[in-house]
N, C-alpha and C positions, 0 to 999 in steps of 0.2 A: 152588288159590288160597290164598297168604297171608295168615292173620287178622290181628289185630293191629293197632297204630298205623301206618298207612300211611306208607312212605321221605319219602316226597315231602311230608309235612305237615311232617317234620322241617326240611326246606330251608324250608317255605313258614313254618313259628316262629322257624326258624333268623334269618330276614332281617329279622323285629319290629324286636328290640332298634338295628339298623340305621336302618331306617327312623324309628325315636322317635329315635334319636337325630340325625341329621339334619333331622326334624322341629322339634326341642326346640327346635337352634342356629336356624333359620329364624323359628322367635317368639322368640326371643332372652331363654329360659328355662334359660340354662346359665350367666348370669354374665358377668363383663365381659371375658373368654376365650373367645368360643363354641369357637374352632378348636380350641384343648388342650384343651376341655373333648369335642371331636369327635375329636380324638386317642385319648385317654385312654382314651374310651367302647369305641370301634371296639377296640386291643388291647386292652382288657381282655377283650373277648368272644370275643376270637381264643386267650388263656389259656385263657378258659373251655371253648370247646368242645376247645380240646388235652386237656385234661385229665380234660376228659368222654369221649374216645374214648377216653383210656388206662383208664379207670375198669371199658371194657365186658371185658376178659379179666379182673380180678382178682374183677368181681361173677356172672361165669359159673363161675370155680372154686371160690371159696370159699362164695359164696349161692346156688350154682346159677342165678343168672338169665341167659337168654339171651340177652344185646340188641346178639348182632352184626351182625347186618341192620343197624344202623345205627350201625357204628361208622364206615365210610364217611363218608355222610353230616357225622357229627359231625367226622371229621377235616377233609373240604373243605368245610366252612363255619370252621374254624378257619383253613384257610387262605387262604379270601374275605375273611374279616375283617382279618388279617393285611396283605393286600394293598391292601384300603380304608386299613389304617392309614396305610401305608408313602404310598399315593395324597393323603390327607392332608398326610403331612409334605411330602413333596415339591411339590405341587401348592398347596395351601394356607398351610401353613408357611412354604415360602421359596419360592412363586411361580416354580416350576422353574430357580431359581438354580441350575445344576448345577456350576459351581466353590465355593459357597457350602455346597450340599448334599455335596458331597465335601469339604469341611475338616469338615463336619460329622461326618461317620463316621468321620474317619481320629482322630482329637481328643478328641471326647464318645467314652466308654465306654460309653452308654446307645444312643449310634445304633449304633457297628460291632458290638455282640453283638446290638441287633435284626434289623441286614441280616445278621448271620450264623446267627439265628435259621431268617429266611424261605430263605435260601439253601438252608437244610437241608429247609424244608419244600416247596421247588419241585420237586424227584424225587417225593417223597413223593404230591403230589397230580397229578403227570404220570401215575402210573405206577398211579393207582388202581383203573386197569376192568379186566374180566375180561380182555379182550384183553392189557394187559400180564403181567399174573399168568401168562397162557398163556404168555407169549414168554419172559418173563424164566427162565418157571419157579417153581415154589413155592419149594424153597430159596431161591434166588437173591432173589427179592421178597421173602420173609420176612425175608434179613438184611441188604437193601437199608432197610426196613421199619424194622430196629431204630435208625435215624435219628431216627425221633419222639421217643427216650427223650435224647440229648443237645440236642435244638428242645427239647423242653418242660422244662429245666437254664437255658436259652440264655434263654428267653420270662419264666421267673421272674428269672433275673437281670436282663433287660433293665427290667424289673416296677420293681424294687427301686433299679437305677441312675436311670432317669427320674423317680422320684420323690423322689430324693435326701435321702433321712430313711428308719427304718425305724416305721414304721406297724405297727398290725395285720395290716392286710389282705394288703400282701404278703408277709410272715412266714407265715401262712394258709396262701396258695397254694404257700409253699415246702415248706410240711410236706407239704401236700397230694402233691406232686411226688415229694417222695423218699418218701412213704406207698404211695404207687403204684410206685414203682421199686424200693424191698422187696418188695413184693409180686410183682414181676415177675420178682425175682431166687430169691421163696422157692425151694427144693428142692420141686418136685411130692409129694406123699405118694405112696406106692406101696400099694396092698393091702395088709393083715396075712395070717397063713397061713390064717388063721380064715373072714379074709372071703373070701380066692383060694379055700380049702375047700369055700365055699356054691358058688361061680360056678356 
């Protein structure tokens, strides 16, 4: 049996910020925009936890910590939120105008890199259980897998286009992105002769 913070609490924290913010727009504590303010809320959290699952392999190599049990987790709640988002714009936003919703993406920069964003992230969270790992195979999934790293390029830019000004926060999450994607690319250390010597 698994000690530890239990998977399934993370899904069940993961869906908070969700529900508050749905909550919020409902007593009408988001401003005279609830819907972009219900937008906004939902991708941001969809970044957040992208970026939280790219986090779990550079704090297991370099801090030794292991918190890949729940990098899962963290990546399909980034892509739940994601898909809330996109449900928003389309549903909420422009009220399933689907000619309206398509000049939107081909036009705005800020929609066609977010749908090119989740497009990237729908293999990704298909192909998450062990069953496809088996199919695909480990190679195969692994470099199916390194998808996340151009989605989470794709989600900070999207970040930065929809808010059209550059702010703090998404400059932040850019550093954050390519902080992690150095670190993804460092050269592994190899043993010294010293410490191969002790083994």
């Amino acid at each position: 049996m698994k000690r530890g913070f239990p998977v399934w609490a993370v899904y069940a924290l993961g869906f908070v910020p969700a529900v508050a913010a749905f909550g919020a727009g409902l007593a009408g504590l988001t401003g005279p925009d609830p819907i972009r303010a219900l937008e906004q809320s939902l991708g941001l959290w969809a970044l957040r936890f992208l970026l939280a699952a790219l986090c779990v392999t550079p704090l297991r190599r370099f801090a030794g910590l292991n918190l890949l049990r729940y990098r899962r987790a963290l990546g399909l709640l980034s892509f739940y939120y994601a898909s809330l988002h996109l449900l928003a714009f389309i549903g909420l936003d422009h009220s399933f105008a689907w000619a309206e919703i398509g000049r939107e993406i081909l036009k705005k920069p800020y929609a066609f890199i977010g749908m090119a964003c989740l497009l990237l992230l729908i293999p990704l969270a298909a192909t998450s259980t062990n069953a496809m790992i088996k199919r695909l195979g480990a190679k195969n999934w692994t470099r199916l897998h390194k998808l996340v790293y151009p989605a989470a390029a794709l989600a900070v830019a999207h970040f930065i286009f929809a808010v059209k000004s550059w702010p703090l926060e998404p400059l932040l999450y850019a550093a954050a992105a390519v902080a992690l994607l150095a670190a993804r690319l460092a050269p592994k250390r190899r043993p010294s002769l010293e410490q191969a010597g002790k083994a």
